[in-house]
C-alpha positions in Angstrom: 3.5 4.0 1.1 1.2 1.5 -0.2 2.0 -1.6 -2.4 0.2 -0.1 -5.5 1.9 3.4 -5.0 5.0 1.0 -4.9 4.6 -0.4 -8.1 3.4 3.0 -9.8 7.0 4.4 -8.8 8.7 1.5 -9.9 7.3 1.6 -13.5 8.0 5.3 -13.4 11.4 4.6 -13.0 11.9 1.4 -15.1 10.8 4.3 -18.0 13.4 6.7 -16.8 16.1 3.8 -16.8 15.4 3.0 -20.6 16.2 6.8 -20.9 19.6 6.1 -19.8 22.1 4.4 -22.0 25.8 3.6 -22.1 27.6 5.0 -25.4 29.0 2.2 -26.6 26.2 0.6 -26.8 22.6 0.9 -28.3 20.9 -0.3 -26.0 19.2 1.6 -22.3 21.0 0.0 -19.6 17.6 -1.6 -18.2 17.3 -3.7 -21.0 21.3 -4.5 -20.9 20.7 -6.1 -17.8 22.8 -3.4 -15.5 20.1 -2.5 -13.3 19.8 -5.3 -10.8 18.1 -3.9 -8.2 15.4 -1.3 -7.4 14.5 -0.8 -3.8 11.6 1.6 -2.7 11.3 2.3 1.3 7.6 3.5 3.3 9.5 7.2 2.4 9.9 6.6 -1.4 13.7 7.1 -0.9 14.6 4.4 -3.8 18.4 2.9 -3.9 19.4 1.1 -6.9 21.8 -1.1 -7.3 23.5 -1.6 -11.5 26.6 -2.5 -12.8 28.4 -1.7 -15.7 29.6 -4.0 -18.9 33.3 -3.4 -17.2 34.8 -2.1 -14.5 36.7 -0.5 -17.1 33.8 0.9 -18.8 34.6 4.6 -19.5 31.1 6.2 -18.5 32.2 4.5 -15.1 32.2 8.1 -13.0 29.5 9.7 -15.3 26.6 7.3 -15.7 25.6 6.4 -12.2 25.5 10.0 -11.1 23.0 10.2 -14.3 20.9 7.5 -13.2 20.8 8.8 -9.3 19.7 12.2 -10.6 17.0 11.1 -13.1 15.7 8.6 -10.8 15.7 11.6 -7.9 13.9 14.0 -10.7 10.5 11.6 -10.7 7.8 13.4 -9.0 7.1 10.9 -5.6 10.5 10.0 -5.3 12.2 11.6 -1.7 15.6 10.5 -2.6 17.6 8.4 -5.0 21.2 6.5 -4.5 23.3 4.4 -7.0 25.3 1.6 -5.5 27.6 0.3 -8.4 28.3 -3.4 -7.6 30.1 -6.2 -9.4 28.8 -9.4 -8.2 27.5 -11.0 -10.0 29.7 -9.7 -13.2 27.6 -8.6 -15.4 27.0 -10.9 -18.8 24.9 -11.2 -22.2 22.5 -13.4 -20.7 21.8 -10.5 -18.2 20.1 -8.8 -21.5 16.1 -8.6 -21.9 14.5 -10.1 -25.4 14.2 -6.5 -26.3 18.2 -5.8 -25.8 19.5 -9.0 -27.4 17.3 -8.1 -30.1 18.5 -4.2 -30.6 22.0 -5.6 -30.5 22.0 -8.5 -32.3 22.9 -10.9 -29.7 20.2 -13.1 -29.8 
């Protein structure tokens, strides 16, 4: 897989993360910060490593399987895994411009 195809996948799937969004809050989970990793191999098997706002956060056994299955539904993508990690914890700051903004923690 080339660089360029690289980079095409990854914006597909930066759009399919902002689809994606935990309940309590307004805001996708890309722009809360929870997506700290996307890796795409030569295969386009991609893994992804997030976090959530808690490890008490109730869409804890729901919302990664969504974002593994959306991510594995974009045409060029072989497979998809989740990894759900919690270092580092997950804070405010972690937020984009654009999530601060839709939540008002600017």
């Amino acid at each position: 897989m080339e660089a360029t195809d690289k980079i095409t996948l990854e914006i597909k799937i930066i759009d399919v993360l902002q689809t994606c969004f935990d309940p309590e809050i307004p805001t996708n989970i890309y722009d809360l910060g929870l997506v700290y990793e996307i890796n795409i191999n030569e295969e386009a098997n991609v893994h992804t490593k997030m976090t959530l706002t808690s490890p008490g956060c109730p869409v804890a056994g729901t919302l990664p399987p969504e974002v593994e299955e959306k991510i594995r539904n974009i045409e060029g993508v072989s497979s998809s895994k989740v990894e759900v990690v919690w270092e580092p914890a997950w804070s405010k700051d972690m937020m984009s411009e654009v999530g601060r903004l839709e939540t008002g923690m600017m």
